[in-house]
C-alpha positions in Angstrom: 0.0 0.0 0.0 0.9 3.6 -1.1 -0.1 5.3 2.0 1.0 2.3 4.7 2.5 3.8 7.4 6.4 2.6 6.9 7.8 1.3 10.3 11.2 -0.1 10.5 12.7 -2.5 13.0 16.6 -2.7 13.4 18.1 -5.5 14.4 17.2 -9.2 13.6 17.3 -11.2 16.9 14.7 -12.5 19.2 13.3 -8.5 20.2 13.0 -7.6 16.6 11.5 -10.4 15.1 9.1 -10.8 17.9 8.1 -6.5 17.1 8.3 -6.8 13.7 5.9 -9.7 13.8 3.3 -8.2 16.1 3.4 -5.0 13.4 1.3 -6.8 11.2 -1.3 -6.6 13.4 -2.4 -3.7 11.3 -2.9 -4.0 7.6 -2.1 -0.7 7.1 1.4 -0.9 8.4 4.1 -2.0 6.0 6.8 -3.7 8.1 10.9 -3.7 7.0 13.3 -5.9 9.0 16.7 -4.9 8.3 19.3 -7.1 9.3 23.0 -7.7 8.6 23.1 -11.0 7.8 20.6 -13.2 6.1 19.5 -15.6 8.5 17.9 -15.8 12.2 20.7 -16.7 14.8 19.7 -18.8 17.6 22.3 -16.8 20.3 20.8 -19.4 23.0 22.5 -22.2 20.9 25.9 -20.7 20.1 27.8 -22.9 22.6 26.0 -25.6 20.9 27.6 -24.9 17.3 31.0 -24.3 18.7 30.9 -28.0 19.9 28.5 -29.4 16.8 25.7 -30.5 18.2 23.0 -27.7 16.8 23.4 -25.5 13.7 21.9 -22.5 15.7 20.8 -20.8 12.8 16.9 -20.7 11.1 15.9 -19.3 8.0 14.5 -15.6 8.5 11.0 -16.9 6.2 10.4 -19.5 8.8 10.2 -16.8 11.8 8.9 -13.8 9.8 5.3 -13.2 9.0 4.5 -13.2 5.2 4.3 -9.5 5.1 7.7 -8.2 6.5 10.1 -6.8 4.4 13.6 -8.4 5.3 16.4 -6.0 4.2 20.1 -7.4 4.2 22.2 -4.3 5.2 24.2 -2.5 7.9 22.9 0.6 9.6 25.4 3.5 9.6 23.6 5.9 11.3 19.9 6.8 11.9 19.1 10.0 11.2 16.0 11.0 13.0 15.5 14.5 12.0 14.7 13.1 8.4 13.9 9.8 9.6 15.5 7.6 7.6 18.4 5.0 7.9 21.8 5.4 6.3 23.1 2.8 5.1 26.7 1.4 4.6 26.9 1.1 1.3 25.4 4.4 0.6 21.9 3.7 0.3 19.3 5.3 2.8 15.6 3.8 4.1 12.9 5.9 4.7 10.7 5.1 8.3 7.5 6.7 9.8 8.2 4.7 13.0 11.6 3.0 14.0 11.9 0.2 16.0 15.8 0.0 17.5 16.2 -3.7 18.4 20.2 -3.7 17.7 20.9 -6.1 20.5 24.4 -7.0 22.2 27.6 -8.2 21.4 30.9 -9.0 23.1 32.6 -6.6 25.2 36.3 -5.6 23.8 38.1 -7.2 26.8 40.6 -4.6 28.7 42.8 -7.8 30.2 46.1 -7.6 28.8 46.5 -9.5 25.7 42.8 -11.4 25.8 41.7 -9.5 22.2 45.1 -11.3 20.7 44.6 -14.5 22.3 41.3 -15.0 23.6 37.9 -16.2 21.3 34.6 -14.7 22.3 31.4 -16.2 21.6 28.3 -14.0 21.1 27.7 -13.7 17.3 27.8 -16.1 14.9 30.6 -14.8 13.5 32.5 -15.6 16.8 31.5 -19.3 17.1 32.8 -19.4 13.5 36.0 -18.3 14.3 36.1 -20.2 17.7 34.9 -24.2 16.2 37.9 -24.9 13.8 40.2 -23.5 16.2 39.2 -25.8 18.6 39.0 -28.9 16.1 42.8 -27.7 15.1 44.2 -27.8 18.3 43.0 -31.5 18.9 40.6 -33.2 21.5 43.4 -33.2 24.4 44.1 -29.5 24.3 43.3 -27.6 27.2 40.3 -25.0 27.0 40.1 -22.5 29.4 36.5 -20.8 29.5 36.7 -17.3 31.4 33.4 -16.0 32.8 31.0 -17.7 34.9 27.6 -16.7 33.9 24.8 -18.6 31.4 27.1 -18.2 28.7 30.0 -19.9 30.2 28.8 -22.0 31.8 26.5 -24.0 29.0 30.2 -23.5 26.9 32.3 -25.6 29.6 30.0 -28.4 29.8 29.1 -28.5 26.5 33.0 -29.3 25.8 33.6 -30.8 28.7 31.1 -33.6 27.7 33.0 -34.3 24.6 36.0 -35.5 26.7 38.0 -32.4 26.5 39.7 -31.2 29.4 38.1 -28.0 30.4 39.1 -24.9 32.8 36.1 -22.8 34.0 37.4 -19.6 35.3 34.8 -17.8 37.6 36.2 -14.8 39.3 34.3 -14.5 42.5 31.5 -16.8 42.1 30.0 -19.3 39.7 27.0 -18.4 38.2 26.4 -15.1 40.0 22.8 -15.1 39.2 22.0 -18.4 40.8 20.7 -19.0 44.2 23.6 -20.8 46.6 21.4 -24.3 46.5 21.0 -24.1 42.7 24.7 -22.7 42.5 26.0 -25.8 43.9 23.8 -28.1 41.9 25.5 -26.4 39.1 29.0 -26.6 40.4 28.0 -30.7 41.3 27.6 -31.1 38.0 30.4 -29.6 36.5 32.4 -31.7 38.4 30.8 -34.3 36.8 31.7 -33.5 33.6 35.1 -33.1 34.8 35.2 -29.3 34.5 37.8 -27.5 36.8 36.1 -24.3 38.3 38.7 -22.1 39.5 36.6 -19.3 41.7 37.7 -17.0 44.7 38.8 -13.3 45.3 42.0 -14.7 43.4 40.4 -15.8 40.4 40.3 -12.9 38.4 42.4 -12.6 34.8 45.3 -10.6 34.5 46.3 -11.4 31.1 46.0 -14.2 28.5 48.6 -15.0 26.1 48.8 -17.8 23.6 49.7 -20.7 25.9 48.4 -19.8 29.5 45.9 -17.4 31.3 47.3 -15.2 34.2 45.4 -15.1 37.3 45.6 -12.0 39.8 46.8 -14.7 42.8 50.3 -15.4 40.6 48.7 -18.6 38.8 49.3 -19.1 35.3 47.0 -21.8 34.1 48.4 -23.7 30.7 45.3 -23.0 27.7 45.8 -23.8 24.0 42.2 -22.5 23.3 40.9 -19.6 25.8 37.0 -18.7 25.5 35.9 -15.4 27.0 32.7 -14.9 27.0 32.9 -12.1 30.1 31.3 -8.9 29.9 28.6 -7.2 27.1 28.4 -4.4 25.3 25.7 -2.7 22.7 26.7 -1.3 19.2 26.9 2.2 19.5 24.8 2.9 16.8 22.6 5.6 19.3 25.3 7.1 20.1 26.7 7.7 17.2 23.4 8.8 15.4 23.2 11.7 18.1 20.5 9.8 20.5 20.6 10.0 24.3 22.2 7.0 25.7 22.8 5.7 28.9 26.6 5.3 29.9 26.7 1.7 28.6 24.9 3.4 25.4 21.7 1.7 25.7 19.0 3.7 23.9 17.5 6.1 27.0 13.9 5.6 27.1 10.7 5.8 28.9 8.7 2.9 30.6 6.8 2.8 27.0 10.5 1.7 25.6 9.8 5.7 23.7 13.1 7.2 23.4 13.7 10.3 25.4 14.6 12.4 22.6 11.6 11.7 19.6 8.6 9.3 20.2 9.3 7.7 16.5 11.8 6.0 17.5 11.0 3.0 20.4 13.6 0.4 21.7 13.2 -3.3 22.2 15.7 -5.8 23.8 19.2 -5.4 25.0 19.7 -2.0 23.7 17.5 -0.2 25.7 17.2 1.6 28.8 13.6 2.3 30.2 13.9 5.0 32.8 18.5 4.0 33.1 17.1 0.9 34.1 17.4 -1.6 31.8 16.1 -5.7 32.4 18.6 -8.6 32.3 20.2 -8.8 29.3 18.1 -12.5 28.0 16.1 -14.1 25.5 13.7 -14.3 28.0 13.0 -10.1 28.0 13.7 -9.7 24.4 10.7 -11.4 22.8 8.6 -9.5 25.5 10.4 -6.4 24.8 9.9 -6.7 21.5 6.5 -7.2 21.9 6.1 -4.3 24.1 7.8 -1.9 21.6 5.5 -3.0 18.5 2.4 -2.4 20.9 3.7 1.3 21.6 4.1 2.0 18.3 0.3 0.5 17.4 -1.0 2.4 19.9 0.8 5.5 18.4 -0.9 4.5 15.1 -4.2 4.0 16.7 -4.6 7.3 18.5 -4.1 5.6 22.1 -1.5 6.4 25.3 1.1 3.3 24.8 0.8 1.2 28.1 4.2 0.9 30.0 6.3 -2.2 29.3 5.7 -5.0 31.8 8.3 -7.6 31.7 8.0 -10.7 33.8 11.1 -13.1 34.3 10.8 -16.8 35.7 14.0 -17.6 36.4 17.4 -18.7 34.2 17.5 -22.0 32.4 20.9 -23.4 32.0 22.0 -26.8 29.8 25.1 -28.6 31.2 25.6 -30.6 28.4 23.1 -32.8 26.8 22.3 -34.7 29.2 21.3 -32.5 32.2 20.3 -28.9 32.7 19.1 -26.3 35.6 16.5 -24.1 36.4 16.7 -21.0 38.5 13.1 -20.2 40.0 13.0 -16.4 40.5 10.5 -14.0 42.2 8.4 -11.4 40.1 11.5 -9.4 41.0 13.9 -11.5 39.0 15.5 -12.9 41.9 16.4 -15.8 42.0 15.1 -18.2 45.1 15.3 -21.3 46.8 13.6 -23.4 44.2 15.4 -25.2 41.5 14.5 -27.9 39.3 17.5 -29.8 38.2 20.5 -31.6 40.6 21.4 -34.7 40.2 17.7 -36.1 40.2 16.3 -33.8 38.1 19.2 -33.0 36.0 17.6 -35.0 32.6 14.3 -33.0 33.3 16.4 -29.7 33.5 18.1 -31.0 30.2 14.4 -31.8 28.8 13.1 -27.7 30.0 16.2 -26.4 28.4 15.7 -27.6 25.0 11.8 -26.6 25.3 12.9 -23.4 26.2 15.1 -23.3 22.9 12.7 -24.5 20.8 9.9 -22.9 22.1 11.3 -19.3 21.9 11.6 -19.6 18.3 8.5 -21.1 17.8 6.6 -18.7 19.9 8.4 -16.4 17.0 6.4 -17.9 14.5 3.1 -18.7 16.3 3.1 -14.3 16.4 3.9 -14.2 12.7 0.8 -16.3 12.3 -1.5 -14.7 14.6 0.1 -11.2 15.7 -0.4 -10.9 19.7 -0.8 -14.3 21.0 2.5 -14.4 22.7 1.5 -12.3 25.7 2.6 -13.3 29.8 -0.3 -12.8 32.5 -0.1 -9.4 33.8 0.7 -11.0 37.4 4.3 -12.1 36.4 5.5 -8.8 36.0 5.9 -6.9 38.9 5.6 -2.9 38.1 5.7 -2.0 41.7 9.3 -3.1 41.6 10.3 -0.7 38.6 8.4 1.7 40.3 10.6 1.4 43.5 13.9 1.4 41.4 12.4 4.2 39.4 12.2 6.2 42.4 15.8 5.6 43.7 17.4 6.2 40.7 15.8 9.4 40.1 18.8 11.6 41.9 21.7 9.2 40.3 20.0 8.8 36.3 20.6 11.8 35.2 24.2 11.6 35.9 24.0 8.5 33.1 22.4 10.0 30.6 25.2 10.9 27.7 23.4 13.1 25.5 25.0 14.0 21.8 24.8 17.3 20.2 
């Protein structure tokens, strides 16, 4: 249609498919998806590539409704004045509303020589880079895996259940997140699989070079592969298109995911800051984000105050291998309590919620490109008197975050 309002979501991962989606709610809303690579990455499955047990990857036309517009192409900078998109390669796309869904990536490690030596392992891109290496060096070389959350975790055992001798280095604690019962579970478990966790106020990495990692207590442990997958980090595409960012450069918005500075533009996922104070960084708040963002933006279109977002976490799911998995119950709050399911009992039925976790979250993606909406969690799970609270705390110190670009 001629006169479709043109609403553009950037960024191709769980948030902006899941907003993009929900866009077509509205026949008279054309929908572009612009993307820099051609196909969906599952970024839940990455550890699983590395080692060869999952692909990780789905074809965008499986998870896209029928109606969105999938552009291939790298944003260079958004200019919202003229709202449009400049592209890399010189081109430009006009948008009446803009959905920023850009996501995160790997943090540029400061630690002495890890950028030289050290493989991350949050793209696609990365876990290229990372399997042949590993399948070069040989099944008895020694990986060391530094960071101890979700990420790292899922990476040692996955290895470590192929026979190869494994290093899991934690800093302070394994698996901050996790409650201390589930936390030992976990730790139980990677023992099992033969994992060495090396945790403790001396635990922390130094430097890395191409046969050891450095710890700050004198150690040097031996590594022919290191993994890092310790810290995050957004593009900086905000920031660099002269939007108000938050000190990390999330996207500064509003509980309605609206950014500060022009109410065309609305942020889902990772890249976003509602009021400075943005959700865990998960799969599990992207799709709802994302849902949230393309329901602001219909509002918008339908002449109606956008509802503030209301995201509702259940916990953190975690595979240890193929064979056994964790789950983290969590309050309304997001933290994390007593209440596992997993261990060495229910570690095949904590295996068994994993991979219906993963296969459910992309096909929650395309039960929304078939019926625009459906995906929505009970208003009890959220808990908007907590955000609320936090809101109100943060008042004096969020202003102090915001980095604003003239």
């Amino acid at each position: 249609m001629s006169d479709a309002t043109q609403v553009v979501v950037v960024g191709g991962g769980y948030a902006g498919v899941m907003a993009a989606n929900r866009l077509t709610a509205r026949d008279d809303v054309a929908v572009t998806l612009v993307n820099d690579r051609p196909t969906f990455v599952e970024r839940i499955r990455l550890h699983q590539r590395v080692a060869g047990s999952h692909d990780a990857v789905v074809d965008y036309r499986e998870v896209l409704a029928e109606r969105v517009r999938l552009e291939v192409a790298t944003v260079d900078r958004i200019d919202a004045q003229g709202r449009r998109l400049v592209l890399a390669d010189g081109g430009s796309l006009a948008y009446d509303y803009l959905v920023y869904a850009v996501g995160s990536t790997s943090a540029a490690p400061a630690v002495p020589g890890a950028a030289e030596h050290a493989f991350a392992l949050a793209s696609l891109e990365e876990a290229d880079r990372l399997a042949p290496e590993l399948a070069a060096a040989g099944p008895a070389a020694r990986v060391t895996v530094v960071g101890a959350g979700p990420s790292g975790i899922e990476t040692a055992s996955e290895l470590a259940e192929q026979g190869r001798a494994v290093t899991l280095v934690c800093g302070d604690t394994l698996g901050p997140y996790l409650h201390p019962h589930g936390r030992r579970a976990v730790a139980t478990a990677l023992a099992r699989l033969g994992v060495e966790v090396v945790a403790g106020p001396g635990a922390t990495v130094t430097a890395v070079t191409a046969e050891a990692v450095q710890l700050a207590d004198g150690r040097d442990l031996p590594s022919d592969v290191t993994i890092w997958t310790a810290g995050f980090t957004v593009p900086d595409l905000a920031a660099r298109s002269g939007l108000s960012t938050d000190a990390a450069g999330r996207l500064l918005t509003d509980e309605t995911l609206t950014s500060v500075d022009d109410e065309r533009i609305v942020a889902a996922g990772d890249a976003g800051a509602p009021s400075g104070l943005p959700y865990r960084m998960s799969c599990q708040a992207a799709g709802q984000l994302g849902g949230a963002a393309a329901d602001t933006v219909l509002a918008r279109l339908a002449g109606a105050t956008p509802a503030p977002a209301a995201v509702g976490f259940l916990g953190q799911c975690l595979s240890l291998g193929r064979g056994a998995g964790l789950f983290q119950f969590a309050n309304r709050g997001d933290v994390p309590v007593r209440a596992f399911l997993g261990g060495r009992l229910g570690a095949r039925t904590g295996a068994w919620l994993k991979e219906l976790v993963c296969w459910s979250t992309v096909k929650g993606l395309t039960w929304e490109a078939r019926r625009p909406g459906i995906l929505r969690y009970p208003a009890f799970v959220a808990d908007p008197s907590r955000r609320a609270a936090l809101r109100d705390r943060q008042q004096g110190a969020a202003t102090s975050d915001v980095v604003p670009v003239a």
